[in-house]
C-alpha positions in Angstrom: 33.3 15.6 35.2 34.4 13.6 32.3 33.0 10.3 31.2 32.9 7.4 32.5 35.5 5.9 30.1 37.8 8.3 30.7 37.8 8.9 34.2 37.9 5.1 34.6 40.9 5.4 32.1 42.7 8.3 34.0 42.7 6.3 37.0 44.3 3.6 36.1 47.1 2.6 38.2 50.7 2.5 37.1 51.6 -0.9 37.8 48.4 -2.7 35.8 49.4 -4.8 32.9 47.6 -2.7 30.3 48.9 -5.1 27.4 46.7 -7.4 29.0 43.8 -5.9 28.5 44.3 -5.2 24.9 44.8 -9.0 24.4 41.8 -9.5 25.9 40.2 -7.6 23.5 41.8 -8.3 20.2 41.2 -11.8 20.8 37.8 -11.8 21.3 37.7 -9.2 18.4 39.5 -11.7 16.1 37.3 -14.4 16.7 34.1 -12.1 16.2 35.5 -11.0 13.1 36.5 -14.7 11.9 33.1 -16.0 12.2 31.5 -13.0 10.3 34.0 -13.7 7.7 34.1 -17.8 7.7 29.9 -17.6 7.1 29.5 -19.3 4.3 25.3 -18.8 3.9 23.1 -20.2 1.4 19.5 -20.3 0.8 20.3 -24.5 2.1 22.2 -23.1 5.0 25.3 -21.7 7.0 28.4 -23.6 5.8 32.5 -22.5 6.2 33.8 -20.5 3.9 37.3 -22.6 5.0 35.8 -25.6 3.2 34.7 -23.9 0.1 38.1 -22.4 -0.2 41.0 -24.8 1.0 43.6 -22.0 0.1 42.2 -20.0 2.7 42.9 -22.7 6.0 46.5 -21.3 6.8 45.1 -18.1 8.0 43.5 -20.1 10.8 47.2 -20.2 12.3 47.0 -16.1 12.5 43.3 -15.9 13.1 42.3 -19.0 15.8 43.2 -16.7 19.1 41.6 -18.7 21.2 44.7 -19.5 23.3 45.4 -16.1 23.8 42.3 -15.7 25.2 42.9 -18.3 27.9 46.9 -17.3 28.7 45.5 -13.7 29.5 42.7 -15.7 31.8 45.0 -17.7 33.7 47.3 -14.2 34.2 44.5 -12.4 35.0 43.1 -15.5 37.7 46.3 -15.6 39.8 46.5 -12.2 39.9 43.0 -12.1 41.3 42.9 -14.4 43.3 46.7 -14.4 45.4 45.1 -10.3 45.7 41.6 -12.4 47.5 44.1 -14.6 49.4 46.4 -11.5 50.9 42.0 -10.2 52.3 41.1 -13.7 53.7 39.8 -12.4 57.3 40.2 -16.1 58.8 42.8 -17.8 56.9 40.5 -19.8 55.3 40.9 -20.6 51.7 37.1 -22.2 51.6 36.3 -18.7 51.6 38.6 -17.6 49.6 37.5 -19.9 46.8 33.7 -19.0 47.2 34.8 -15.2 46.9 37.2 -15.7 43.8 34.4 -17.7 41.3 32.2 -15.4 42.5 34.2 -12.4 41.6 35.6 -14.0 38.4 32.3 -15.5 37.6 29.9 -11.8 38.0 30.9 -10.6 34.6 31.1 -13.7 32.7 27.7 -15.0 33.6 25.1 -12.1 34.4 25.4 -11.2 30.5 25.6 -14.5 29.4 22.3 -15.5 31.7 20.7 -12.5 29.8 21.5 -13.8 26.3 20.5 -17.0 27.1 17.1 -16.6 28.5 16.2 -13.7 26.0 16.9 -16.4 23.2 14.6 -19.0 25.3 12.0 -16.8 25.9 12.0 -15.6 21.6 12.4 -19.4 20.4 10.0 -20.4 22.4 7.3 -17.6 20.5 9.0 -18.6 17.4 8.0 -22.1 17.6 4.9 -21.7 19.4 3.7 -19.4 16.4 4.6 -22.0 13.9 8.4 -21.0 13.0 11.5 -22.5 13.2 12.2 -23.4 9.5 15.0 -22.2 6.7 17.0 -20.1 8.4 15.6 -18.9 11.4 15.7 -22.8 12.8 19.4 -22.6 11.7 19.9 -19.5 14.1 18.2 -21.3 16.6 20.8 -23.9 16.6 24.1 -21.5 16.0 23.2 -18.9 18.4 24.5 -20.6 21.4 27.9 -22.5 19.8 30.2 -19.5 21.2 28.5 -20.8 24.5 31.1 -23.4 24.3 34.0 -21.0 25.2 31.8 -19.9 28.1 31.9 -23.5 29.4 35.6 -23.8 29.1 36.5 -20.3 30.6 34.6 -21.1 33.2 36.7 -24.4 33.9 39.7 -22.1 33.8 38.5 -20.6 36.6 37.0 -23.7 38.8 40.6 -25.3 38.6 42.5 -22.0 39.5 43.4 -22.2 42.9 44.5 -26.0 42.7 46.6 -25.2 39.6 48.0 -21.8 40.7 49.3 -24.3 44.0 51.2 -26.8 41.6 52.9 -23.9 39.5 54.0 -22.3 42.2 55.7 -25.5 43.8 56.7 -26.5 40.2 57.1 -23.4 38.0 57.4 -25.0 34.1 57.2 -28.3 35.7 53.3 -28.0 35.8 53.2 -26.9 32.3 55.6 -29.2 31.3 53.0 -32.3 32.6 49.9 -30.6 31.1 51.6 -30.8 28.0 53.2 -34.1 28.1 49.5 -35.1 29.5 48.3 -33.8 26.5 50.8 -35.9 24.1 50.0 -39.0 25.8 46.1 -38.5 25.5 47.1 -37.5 21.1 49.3 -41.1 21.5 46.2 -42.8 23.1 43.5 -42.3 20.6 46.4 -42.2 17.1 48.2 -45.1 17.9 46.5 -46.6 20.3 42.8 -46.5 19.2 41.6 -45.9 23.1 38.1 -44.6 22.5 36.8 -41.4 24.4 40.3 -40.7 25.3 40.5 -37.6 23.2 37.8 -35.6 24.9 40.5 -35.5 28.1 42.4 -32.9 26.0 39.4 -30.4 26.6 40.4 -30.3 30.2 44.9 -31.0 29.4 45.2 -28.7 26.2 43.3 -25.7 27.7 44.7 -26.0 31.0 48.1 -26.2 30.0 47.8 -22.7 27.8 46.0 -20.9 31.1 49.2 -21.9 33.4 51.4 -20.4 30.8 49.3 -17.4 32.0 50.6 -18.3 35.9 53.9 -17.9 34.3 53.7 -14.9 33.0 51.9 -13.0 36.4 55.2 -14.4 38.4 57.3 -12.7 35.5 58.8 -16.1 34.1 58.3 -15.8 30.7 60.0 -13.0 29.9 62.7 -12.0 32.7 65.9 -9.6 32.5 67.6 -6.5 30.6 66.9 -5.7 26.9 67.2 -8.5 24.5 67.5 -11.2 27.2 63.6 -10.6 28.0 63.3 -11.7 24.5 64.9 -15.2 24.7 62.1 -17.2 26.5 59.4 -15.8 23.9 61.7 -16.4 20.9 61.9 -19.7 21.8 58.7 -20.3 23.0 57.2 -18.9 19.4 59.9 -20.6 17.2 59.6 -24.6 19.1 55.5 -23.9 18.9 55.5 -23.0 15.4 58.3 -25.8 14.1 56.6 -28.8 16.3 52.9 -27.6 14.8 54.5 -27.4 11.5 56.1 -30.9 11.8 52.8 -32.3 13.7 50.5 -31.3 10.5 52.9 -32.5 8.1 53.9 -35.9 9.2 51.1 -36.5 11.2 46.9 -37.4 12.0 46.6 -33.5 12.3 44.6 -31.2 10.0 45.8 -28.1 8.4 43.0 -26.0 9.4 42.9 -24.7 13.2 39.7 -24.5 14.0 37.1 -26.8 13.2 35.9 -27.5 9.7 32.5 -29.3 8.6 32.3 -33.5 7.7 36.3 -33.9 8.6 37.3 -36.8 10.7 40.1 -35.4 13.0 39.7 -31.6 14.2 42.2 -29.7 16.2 39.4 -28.1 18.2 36.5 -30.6 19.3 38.4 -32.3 20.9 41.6 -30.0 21.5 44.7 -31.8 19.8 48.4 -31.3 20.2 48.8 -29.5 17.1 46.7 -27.2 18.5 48.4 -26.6 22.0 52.1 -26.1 20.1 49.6 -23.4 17.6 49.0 -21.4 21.0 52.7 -22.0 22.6 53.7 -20.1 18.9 51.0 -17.2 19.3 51.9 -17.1 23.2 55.2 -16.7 22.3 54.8 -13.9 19.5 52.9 -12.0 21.3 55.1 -11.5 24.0 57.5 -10.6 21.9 55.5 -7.5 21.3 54.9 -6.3 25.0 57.6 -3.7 24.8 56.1 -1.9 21.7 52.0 -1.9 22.4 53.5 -1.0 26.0 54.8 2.1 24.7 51.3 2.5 22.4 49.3 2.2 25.4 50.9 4.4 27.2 49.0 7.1 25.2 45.6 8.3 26.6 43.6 8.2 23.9 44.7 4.6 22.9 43.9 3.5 26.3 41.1 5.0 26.6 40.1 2.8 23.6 41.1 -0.8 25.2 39.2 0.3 28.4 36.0 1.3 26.0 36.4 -2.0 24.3 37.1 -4.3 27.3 33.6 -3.0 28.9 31.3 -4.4 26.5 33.8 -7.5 24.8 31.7 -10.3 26.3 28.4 -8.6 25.2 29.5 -8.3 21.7 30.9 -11.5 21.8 27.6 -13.1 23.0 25.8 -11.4 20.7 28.0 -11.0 17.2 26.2 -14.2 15.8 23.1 -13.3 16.3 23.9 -9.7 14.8 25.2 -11.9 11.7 22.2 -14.0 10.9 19.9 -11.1 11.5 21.9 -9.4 8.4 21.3 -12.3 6.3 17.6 -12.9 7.2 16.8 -9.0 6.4 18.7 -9.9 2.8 16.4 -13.0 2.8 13.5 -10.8 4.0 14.2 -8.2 1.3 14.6 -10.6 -1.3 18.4 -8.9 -1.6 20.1 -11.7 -3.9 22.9 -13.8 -2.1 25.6 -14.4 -4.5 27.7 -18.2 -3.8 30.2 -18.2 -1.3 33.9 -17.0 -2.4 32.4 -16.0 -5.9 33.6 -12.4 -7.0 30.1 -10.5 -6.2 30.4 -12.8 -3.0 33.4 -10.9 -1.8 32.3 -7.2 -3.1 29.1 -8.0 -0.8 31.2 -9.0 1.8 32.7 -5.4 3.2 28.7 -4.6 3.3 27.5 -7.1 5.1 30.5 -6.9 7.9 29.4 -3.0 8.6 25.7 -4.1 8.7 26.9 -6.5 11.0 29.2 -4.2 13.0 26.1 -1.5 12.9 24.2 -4.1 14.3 25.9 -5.6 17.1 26.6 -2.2 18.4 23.0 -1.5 18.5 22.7 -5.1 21.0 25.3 -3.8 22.9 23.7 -0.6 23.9 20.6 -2.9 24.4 22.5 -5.0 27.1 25.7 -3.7 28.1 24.3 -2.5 31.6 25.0 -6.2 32.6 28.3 -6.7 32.1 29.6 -3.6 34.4 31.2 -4.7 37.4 29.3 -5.8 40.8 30.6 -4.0 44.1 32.9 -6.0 45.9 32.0 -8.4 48.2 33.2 -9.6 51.6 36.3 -12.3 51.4 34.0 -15.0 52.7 31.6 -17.6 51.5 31.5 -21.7 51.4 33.5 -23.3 49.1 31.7 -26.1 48.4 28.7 -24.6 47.8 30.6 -22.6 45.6 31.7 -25.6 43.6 29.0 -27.3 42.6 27.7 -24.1 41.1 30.1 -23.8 39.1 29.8 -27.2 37.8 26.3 -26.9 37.4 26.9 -23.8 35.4 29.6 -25.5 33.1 27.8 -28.6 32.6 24.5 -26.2 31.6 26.8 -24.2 29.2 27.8 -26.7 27.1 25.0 -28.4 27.1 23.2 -25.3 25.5 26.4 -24.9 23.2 25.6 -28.3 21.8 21.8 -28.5 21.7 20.8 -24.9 20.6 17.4 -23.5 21.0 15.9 -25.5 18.1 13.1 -28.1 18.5 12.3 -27.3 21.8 9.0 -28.3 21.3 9.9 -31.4 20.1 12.1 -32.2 22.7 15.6 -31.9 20.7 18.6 -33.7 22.5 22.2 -33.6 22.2 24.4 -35.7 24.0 26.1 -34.2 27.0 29.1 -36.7 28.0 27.3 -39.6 26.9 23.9 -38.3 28.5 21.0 -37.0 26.3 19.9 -33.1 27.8 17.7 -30.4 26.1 18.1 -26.9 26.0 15.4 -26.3 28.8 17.6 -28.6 31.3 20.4 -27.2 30.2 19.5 -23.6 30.8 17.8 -24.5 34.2 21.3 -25.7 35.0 22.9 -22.9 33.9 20.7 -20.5 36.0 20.8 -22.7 39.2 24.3 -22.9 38.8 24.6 -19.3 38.7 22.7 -18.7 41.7 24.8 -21.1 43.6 27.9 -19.1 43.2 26.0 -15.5 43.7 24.9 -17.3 46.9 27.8 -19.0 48.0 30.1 -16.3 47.3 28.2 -14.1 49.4 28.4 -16.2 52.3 25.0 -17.1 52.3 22.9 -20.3 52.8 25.9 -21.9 55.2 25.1 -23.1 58.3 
């Protein structure tokens, strides 16, 4: 018997996309490894590295994967669930839907409930024994922020089914009205000076990236012999790259792709259309390198790799910041001296501190891995509605969380949750109910 990696390796069908599984995780991998790297810590507090050095903000057109993330969700989600839709026992799609969150959902959320109520349960001693000051109430507050992509993926999924219908009576056409959705919202709140409009491009922007996904899992971005395969990528990458270019340039857009501290317009919160024609450009590019990893992943021992890596990703995703500031408070602990961001002795520290970082994460990952394997199967059948408002309750929870953190939970801390106030103790109650909902649901449980 081999192990479990590898048998799982060596039986991997012909036909899966295994591409797509290493985009899943490089992306995640990217965005672990930017945050490590865009830390900017001081004895005051955790700033952005992106700030202190300007120079440094194009990278964030290499480095802000993000969108890849979500184009191999949406590739992934109608794979999934057209496979649920081919089981359906009754022909009902109600069940169908119930099934799919549940199935999409089981890996997403039983690692992420873990993280989240292992953090409750520790802030909760750390305040009740008098902490919560320097940097340990700055942890408190950044631990959860990644949650945020949790609340959005999950979204992705919700609105699957719907979506997956209009692409496949429209094809581009869908994408097309995302996007031009997406323009109008950016015309709204620039020109216009309609207030709240932006935060529609959460739902437009992200949406619009994950039906590219569709797209590609109906073969549409890149169809036909040799070089012709290339032509919708090319152009794809080369109009995404020139509008973002000419959108940062002569527009209300910042340089920097991902969110920077104190600046007045970000491409992230809320999602702009400089950002949207950033992912079109990395959509496209990477496409353009199926053929090639196609032929790397081919090999066993690479494979074996991405099928390693893809079982713990959301683990050490979950888990990298708090690996991080862990590092930083042992140097704080240990009275280890913390040079100023981007000075020279700041960088030589700086390979250090990313394989303390690394050491440590892997060490959390052994600790909770054992809930992100996979759930059996269950039974195509379940209530749809039920299903639903789970999910909403779980997204709604999630971001929450994201925005309020774990500090001043005595206190009562609030952050506002589309325009209402919720603490991290609602939010994660939420979250958990939520959760349940969909377990329940998809199981076909609780309906009359």
């Amino acid at each position: 018997m081999g192990s479990p990696v590898r048998v799982l390796a060596e039986a991997t069908p012909d036909t899966r996309d295994r591409y797509v599984d290493l985009l899943r995780v490089a992306s995640l991998a990217a965005v672990v490894l930017g945050h490590w790297m865009m830390a900017a810590v001081t004895p005051d507090g955790v700033g952005n590295l992106l700030a202190v050095v300007p120079a440094l903000q194009p990278l964030t057109w290499l480095l802000q994967v993000m969108p890849v993330f979500f184009f191999v969700g949406g590739f992934a989600h109608a794979l999934s669930y057209r496979s649920l839709l081919r089981k359906r026992p009754d022909g009902s799609t109600d069940s169908v839907y119930a099934a799919f969150l549940r199935a999409r959902l089981q890996r997403l959320l039983r690692p992420t409930m873990v993280f989240v109520l292992v953090w409750g349960v520790a802030a909760l001693l750390i305040q009740l024994l008098g902490g919560g000051g320097g940097l340990t109430g700055v942890t408190l507050r950044l631990v959860t922020q990644p949650l945020w992509f949790i609340g959005i993926y999950l979204a992705m999924v919700a609105f699957t089914p719907p979506l997956l219908r209009l692409h496949e009576r429209y094809g581009w056409g869908a994408f097309a009205g995302l996007t031009g959705a997406a323009a109008a919202v950016d015309v709204l709140r620039f020109a216009a000076g309609v207030p709240y409009v932006e935060f529609l491009n959460f739902a437009f922007v992200w949406l619009a990236v994950h039906q590219l996904g569709f797209l590609r899992a109906d073969g549409r971005l890149g169809a036909g012999p040799g070089l012709h395969a290339l032509r919708r990528p090319a152009l794809l990458a080369g109009g995404g790259l020139i509008t973002a270019v000419a959108l940062v340039a002569f527009g209300p857009y910042p340089l920097s792709m991902v969110g920077m501290p104190g600046e007045k317009v970000s491409n992230m919160a809320p999602p702009t259309l400089a950002l949207l024609c950033h992912g079109l450009w990395l959509v496209g590019a990477i496409e353009l390198l199926r053929a090639p990893a196609a032929r790397l992943l081919a090999r066993p021992r690479a494979w074996r790799t991405v099928v390693a890596a893809n079982g713990v990703a959301m683990t050490a995703f979950l888990w990298h910041l708090t690996a991080m500031l862990g590092v930083y408070g042992a140097m704080h602990a240990l009275d280890v001296p913390l040079p100023e961001p981007a000075t020279a002795a700041w960088w030589a520290q700086t390979p250090l501190r990313l394989a303390v970082a690394a050491a440590l994460t892997a060490v959390l990952v052994a600790a909770f891995r054992t809930f992100e394997r996979p759930a059996p199967a269950a039974a195509v059948r379940g209530h749809g509605p039920l299903a639903a408002l789970g999910a909403t309750l779980t997204l709604l929870g999630v971001l929450g969380l994201s925005m309020v953190g774990f500090a001043g939970l005595l206190e009562g801390r609030t952050a506002l949750l589309i325009a209402v106030p919720i603490t991290a103790p609602a939010a994660v109650a939420m979250t958990l109910c939520g959760w349940l909902l969909v377990e329940r649901a998809g199981r076909g449980r609780g309906v009359q």
